[in-house]
N, CA, C and O of each residue as an XYZ file, in Angstrom:
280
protein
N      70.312     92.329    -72.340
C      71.590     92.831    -72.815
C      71.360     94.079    -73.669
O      70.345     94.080    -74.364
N      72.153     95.116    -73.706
C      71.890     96.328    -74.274
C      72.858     96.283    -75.171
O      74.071     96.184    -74.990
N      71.898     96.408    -76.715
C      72.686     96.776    -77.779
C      73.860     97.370    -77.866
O      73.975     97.669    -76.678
N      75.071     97.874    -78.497
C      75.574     98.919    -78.574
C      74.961     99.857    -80.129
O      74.316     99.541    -81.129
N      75.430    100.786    -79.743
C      75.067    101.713    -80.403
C      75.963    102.141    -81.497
O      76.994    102.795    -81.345
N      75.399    101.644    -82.794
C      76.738    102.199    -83.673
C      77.195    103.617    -84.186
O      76.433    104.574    -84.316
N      78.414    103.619    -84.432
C      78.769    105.079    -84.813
C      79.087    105.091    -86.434
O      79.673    104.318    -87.192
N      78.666    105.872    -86.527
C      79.037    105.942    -88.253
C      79.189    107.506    -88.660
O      78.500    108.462    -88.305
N      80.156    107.462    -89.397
C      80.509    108.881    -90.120
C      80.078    108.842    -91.768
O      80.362    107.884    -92.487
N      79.317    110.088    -92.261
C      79.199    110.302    -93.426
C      80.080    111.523    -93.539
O      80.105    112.492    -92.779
N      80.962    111.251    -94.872
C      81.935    112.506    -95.130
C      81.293    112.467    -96.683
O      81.001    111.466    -97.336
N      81.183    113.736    -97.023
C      81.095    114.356    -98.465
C      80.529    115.914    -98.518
O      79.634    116.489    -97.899
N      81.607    116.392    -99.698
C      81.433    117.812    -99.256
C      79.764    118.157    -99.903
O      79.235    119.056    -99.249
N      78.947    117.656   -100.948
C      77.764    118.088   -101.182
C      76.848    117.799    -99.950
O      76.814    116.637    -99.546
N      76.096    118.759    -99.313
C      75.626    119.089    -97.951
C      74.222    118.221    -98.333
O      73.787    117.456    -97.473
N      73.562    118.337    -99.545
C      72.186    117.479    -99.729
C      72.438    116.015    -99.738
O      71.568    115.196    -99.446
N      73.685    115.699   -100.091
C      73.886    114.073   -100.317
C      74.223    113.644    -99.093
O      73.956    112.495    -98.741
N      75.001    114.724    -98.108
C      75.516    114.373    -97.107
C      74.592    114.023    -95.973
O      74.802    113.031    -95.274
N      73.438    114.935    -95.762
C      72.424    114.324    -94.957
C      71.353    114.149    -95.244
O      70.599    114.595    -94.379
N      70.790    113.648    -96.165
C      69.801    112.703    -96.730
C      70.326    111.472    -96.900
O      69.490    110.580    -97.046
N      71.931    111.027    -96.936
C      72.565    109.716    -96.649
C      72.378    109.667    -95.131
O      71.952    108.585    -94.727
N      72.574    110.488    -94.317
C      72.959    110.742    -93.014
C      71.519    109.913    -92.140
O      71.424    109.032    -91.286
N      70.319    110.980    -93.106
C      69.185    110.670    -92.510
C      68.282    109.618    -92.912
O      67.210    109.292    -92.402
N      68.878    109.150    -93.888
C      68.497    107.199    -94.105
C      68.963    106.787    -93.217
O      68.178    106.482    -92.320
N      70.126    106.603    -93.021
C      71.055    105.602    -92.020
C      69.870    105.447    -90.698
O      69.237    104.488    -90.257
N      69.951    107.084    -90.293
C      69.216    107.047    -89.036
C      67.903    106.698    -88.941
O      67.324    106.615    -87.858
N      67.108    106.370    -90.572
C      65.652    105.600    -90.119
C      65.851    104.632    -90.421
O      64.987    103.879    -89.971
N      66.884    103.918    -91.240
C      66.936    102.040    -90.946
C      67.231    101.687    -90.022
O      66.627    100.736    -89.527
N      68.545    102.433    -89.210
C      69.467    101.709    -88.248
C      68.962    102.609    -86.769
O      69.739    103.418    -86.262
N      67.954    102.417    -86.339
C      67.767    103.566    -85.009
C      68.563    103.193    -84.311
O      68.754    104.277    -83.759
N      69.268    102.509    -83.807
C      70.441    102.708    -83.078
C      71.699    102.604    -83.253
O      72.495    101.667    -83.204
N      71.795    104.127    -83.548
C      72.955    104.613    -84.249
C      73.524    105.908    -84.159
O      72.571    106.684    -84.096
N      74.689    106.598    -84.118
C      74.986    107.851    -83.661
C      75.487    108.015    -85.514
O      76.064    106.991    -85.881
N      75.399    108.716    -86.252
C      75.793    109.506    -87.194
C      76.188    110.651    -87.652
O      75.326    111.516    -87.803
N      77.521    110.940    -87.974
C      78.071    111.753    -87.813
C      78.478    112.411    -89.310
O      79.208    111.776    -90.071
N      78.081    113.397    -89.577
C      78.550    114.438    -90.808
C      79.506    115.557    -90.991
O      79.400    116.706    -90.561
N      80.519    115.001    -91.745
C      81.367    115.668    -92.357
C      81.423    115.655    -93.872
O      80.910    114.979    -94.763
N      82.558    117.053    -93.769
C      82.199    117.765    -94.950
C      83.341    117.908    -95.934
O      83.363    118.630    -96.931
N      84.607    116.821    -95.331
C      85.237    116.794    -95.876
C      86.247    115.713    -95.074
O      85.832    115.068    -94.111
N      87.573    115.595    -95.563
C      88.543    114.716    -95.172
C      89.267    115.233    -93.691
O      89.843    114.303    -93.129
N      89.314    116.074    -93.226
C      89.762    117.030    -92.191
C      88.973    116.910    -90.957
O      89.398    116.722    -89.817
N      87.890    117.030    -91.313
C      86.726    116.836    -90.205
C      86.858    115.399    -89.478
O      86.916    115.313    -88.252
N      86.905    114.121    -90.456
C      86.843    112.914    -90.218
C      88.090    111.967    -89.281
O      88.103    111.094    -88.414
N      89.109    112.810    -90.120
C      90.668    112.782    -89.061
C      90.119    113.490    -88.338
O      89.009    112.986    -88.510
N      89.930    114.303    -87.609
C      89.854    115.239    -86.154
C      88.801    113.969    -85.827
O      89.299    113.050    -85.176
N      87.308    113.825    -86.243
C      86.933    112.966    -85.355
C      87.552    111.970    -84.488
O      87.583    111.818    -83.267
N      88.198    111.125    -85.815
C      88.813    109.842    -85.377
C      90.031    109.931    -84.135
O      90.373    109.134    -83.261
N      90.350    110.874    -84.396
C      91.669    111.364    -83.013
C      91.165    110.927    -81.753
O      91.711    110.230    -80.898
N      89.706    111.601    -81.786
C      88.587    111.144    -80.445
C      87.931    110.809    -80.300
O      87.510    111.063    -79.172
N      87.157    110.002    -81.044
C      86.507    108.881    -80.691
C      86.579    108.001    -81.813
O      86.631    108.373    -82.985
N      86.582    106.479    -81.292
C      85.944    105.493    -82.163
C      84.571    105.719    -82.896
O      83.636    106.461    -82.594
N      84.758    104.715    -84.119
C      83.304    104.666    -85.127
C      83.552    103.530    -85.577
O      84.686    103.096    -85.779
N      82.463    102.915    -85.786
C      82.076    101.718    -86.715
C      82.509    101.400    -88.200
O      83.227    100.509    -88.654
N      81.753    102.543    -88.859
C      81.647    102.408    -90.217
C      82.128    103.962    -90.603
O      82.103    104.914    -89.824
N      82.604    103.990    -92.098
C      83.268    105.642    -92.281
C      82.589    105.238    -93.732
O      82.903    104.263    -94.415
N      81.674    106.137    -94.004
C      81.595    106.136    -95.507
C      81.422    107.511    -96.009
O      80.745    108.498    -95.719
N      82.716    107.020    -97.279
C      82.816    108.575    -97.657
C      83.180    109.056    -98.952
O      84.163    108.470    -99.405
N      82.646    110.029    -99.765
C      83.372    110.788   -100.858
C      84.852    110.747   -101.098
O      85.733    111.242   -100.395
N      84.964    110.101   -102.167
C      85.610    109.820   -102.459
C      86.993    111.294   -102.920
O      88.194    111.397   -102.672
N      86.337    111.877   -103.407
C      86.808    112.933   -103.974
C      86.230    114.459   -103.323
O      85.191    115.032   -103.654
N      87.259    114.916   -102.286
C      86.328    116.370   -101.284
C      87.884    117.165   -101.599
O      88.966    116.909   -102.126
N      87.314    118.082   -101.025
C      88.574    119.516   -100.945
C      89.324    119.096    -99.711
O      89.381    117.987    -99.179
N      89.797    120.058    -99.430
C      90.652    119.660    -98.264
C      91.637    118.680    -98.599
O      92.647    118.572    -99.294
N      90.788    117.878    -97.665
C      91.289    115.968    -97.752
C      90.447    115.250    -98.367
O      89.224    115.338    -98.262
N      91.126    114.410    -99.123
C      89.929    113.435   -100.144
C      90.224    112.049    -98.821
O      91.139    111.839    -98.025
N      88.851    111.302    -99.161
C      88.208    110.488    -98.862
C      88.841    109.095    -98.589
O      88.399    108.249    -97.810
N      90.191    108.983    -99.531
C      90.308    107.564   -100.150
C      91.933    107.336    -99.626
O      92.271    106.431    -98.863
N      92.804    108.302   -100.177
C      94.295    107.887    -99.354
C      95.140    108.681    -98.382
O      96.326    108.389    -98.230
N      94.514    109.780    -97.648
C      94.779    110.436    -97.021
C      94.639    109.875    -95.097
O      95.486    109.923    -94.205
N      93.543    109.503    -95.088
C      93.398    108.631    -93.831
C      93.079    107.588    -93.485
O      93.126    107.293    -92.291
C-alpha cells in the first residue's frame, strides 16, 4: 500500500524562520510536499487549488495575518 504523501504549508513573512521550519519538516517527515508562504495571501491562493494537510502559520504577517482572515 502506498503511503500518501502529506501536504503542509508554512506561512510566515520572516524568510529564515520560514524555511528552516520548512526544512525540518522535510527531514523528519520525508514524505511530504511543503509548501512556503510568505504571508496570508499566498496561503488563500494555494488553498483555492489544492488540498493540504496541515497549515502552520504566523500568526501576525502583512498582507493577511495568519489567524482570522482564512
Amino acid at each position: 500500500m502506498k503511503k500518501k504523501k502529506l501536504r503542509i504549508i508554512v506561512a510566515d513573512d520572516e524568510a529564515i524562520q520560514r524555511n528552516v521550519l520548512a526544512n525540518i519538516i522535510q527531514k523528519i517527515c520525508i514524505k511530504s510536499e511543503v509548501i512556503a508562504c510568505s504571508n496570508g495571501n499566498e496561503v488563500y491562493d494555494i488553498l483555492k487549488n489544492k488540498s493540504v494537510d496541515i497549515v502552520l502559520s504566523d500568526i501576525q504577517m502583512p498582507i493577511m495575518d495568519g489567524i482570522g482572515e482564512i
